[in-house]
Structure formats: structure tokens, C-alpha cells
N, C-alpha and C positions, 0 to 999 in steps of 0.2 A: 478393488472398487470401493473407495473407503468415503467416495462421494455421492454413492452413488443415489439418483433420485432428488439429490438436492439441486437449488440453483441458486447460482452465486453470481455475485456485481464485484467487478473490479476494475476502479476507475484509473485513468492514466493506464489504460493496458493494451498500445496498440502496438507496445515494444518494447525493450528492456523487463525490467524486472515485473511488470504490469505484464505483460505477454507472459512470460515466464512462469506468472504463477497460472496464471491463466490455460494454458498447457498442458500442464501439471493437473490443475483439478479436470481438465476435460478427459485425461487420462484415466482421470481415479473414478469417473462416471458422471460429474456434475454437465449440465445445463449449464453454458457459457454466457455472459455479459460482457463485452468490451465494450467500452466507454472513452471518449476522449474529447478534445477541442476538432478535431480533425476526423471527420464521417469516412469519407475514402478510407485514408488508411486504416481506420475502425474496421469497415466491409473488409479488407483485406485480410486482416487478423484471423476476422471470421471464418473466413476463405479457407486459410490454415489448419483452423482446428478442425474443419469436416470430418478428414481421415477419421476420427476417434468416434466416430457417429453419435453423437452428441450434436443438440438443439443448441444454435447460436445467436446472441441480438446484438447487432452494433448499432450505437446510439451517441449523439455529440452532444456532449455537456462540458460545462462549464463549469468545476466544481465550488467554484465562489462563488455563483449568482444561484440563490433560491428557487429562482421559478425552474431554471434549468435542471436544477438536483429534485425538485416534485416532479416535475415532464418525463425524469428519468424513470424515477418509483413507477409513477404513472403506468409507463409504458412497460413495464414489465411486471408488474403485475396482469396488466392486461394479456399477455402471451403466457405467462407461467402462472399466474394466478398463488403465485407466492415469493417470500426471498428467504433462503436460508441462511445465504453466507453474505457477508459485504466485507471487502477486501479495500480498506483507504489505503490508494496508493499514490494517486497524480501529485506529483510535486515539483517545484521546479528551481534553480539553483543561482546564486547570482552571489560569486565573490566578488568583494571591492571592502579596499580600507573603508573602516567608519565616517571620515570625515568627507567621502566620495560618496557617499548610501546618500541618494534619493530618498525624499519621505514618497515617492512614488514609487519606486520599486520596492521600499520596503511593504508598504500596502500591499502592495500586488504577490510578493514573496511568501507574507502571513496571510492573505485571503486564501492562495490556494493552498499552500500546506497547511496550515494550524485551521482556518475559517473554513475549509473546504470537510476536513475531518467533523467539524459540530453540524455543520450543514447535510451533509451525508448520512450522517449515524441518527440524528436527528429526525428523519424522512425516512429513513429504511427502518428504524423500532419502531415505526407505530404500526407497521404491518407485522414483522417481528411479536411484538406481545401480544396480537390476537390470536400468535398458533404457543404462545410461551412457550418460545425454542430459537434460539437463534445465534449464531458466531462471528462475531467480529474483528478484524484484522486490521488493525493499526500499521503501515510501514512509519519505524520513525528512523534513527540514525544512534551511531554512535556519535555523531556530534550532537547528540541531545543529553549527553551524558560528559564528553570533554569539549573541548573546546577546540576551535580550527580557526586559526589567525585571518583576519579578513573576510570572515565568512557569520555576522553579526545574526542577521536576522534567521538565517539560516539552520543557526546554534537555538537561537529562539525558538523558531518553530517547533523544533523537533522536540524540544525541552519539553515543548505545550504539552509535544503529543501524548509524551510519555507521561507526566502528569493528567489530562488528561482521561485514560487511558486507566488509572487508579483509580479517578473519581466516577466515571462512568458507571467502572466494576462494581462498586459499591451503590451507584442509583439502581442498575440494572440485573442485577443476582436474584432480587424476588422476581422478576419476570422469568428467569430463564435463560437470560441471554450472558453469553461468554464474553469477553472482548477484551485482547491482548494487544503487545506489540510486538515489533521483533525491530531490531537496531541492527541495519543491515555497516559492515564494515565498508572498504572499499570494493564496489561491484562492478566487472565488468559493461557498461553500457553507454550507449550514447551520449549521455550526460555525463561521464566522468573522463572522458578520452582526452579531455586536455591532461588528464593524469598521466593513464595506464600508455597511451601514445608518446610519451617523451621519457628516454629513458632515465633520463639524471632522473627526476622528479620522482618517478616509478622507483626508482632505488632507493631513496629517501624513504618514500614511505614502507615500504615492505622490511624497512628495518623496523620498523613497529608491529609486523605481523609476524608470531610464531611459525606459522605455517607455511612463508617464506612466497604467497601467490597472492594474488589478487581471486577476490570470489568471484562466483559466475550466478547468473539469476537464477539456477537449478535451485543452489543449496540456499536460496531464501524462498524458494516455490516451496521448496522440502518441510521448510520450518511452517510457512503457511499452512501447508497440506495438514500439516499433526494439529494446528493451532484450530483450524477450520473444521477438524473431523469430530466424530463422537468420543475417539480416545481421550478428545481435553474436555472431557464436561467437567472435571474437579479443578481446572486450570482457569481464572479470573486474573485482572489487573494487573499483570506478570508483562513483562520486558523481555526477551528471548534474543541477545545479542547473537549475531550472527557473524564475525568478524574475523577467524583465524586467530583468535588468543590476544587481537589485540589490545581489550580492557584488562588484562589480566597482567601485563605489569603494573 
């Protein structure tokens, strides 16, 4: 129970790796938050976690629109009268050569992954430094560290985060507050199935992974879970690749 008593937000978590971690901290004791564009499915999530007998709130937000990320805070403060953990995770994925990149989808690409992270973190510290205690979790990628053919803004964002992600560590250490990331490798989920579903493709890439699999949203809940707990109070602006050895040639 290594959560236990706290309460965590984690946005994008009505599936995939968002559920996942989600899951995970309800196990370990935390007070659940799913968050998404999509309320139904949110209640559903919720649904899920009961078993674990842990307090749930699902809530639809929009993690690029400010009023929506204050409404969120808002309302959860008002049920838990605190937030311990915030878990950035909504993101969303759009390959296309460069010269095919929409300035509208690139907008929309960096509003929710890179603008979605300042917007968030933003609105959750300021309740955060009134208890000076607080952990944050950054999902960024390994493509914020290499690069991925046709996948521009993509590589951007994640870059942000993890920059980002350093600068924070450093505003926010005399408060109290932690905030990491972790660069999930290739992960099982709905958003990557154009991958792990085709096998030519699938083979391609897992010759870049030591470990010879594609990951599962577990072993990035795992990584959250440590990032999230009191074990990492000496752990700031650190990156925690998560990927099957893939950075490591």
C-alpha cells in the first residue's frame, strides 16, 4: 500500500496506459481520478477500479482548454479536499510526412501533449504548495529522445516534455514537489495497434528492442508507481526510460 491515503489525477486514463497506471495506484491504496474527453467511458473506468475499495471520480476534460483543467482541480478538490499525485498523461498521435503536417493538427498535437502538461501542472501546484508535498508524473516517449520518421510534432512534444520536466524540477524543489518522467518504449495499446497488429512492421521494430516484446501498460504503471511514491523523495527532473533496452544501443 505504498499509495496509500493519497489522491491522484491521471489524465487520458480511460484506457491504455492512463488506466494502467490508474489500476496500479488503486491497488497500492490511492483515491482514483480518471479524467478524459469522454465522460461515459471515464464512469466506466471508474466502474473497474471499485473491486480495490478505493474512492473514484470520473470527470471530462480537455487537457488544452484551461477553464477545463481549473473545473478539473475544482472538482476535486472539492470531493478529496487535496491532490497528491498528478500523473500527465493524455496524449494523442498523428504520423504524416512533413510536408502533409497540417498547422492544424500540429496545433492540436502540441496543445494536448506539450500545452496540456503546463496547463495541468500549472493548476494542480498551486494546491500542491499549500500542503509542500506533492509528485508528479510526466508520460513522455522515447521519441523525445530519438527520432521517428514522419512523426514531427510528435518527436516535438515529447522533447518538450522532457525538457520541460528538468525545468520544473528546478522551479519547484523548494516547494516540495517531485516531478519526473518516464519515456515509455513501444506499448501495448490502442493507440499503437497500427504497429503491434501488423506483423512485418511488429518485426521491424522489436529488432530495436533487447527484450525482444513489445511493453504492456503494467511495466509503465510500475515505473509510475515508484515515481509517485515516498521512495522517490530524493528523485527530481530524471527521465525513466521504460523501453526494453531500446536506447541503449
Amino acid at each position: 500500500m505504498r499509495l496509500a491515503n493519497k489522491v491522484a489525477i491521471i489524465t487520458g486514463s480511460r484506457r491504455g496506459i492512463g488506466f494502467g497506471i490508474a489500476k496500479r495506484f488503486a491497488q497500492e491504496g490511492a483515491d482514483v481520478v480518471i479524467t478524459d474527453i469522454d465522460l461515459a467511458e471515464c464512469r466506466k473506468a471508474c466502474k473497474e477500479l471499485e473491486k480495490y475499495g478505493k474512492k473514484t471520480l470520473a470527470l471530462k476534460a480537455d487537457v488544452s482548454k484551461s477553464k477545463d483543467v481549473e473545473k478539473m482541480v475544482k472538482a476535486v478538490i472539492k470531493k478529496f479536499k487535496k491532490i497528491d499525485i498528478l500523473v500527465n498523461n493524455a496524449g494523442i498521435f498523428i504520423q504524416k510526412p512533413l510536408i502533409e503536417f497540417s498547422e492544424k493538427e500540429w496545433d492540436k498535437l502540441i496543445d494536448i501533449n506539450l500545452k496540456g502538461v503546463f496547463l495541468c501542472t500549472k493548476s494542480v501546484v498551486k494546491e500542491m504548495m499549500k500542503r509542500r508535498y506533492g509528485k508528479i508524473v510526466n508520460i513522455a516517449s522515447i521519441a523525445g529522445e530519438v527520432g521517428f520518421i514522419n512523426s514531427s510534432a510528435y518527436c516535438a512534444s515529447k522533447g518538450g516534455i522532457i525538457n520541460l520536466t528538468r525545468e520544473l524540477a528546478l522551479e519547484l524543489s523548494s516547494h516540495k514537489i517531485n516531478i519526473n518522467a518516464i519515456g515509455p518504449g513501444i506499448i501495448e495499446t490502442p493507440m499503437t495497434d497500427f504497429i503491434t497488429q501488423k506483423k512485418d512492421v511488429l518485426k521491424g521494430i522489436l529488432a530495436n528492442v533487447p527484450w525482444n516484446r513489445v511493453g504492456e501498460p503494467l511495466d509503465i504503471a510500475n515505473a509510475a508507481l515508484f515515481l509517485a511514491s515516498d521512495e522517490a523523495d530524493y528523485v527530481t527532473g530524471q527521465t525513466l526510460f521504460v523501453d526494453g533496452g531500446w536506447l541503449a544501443h
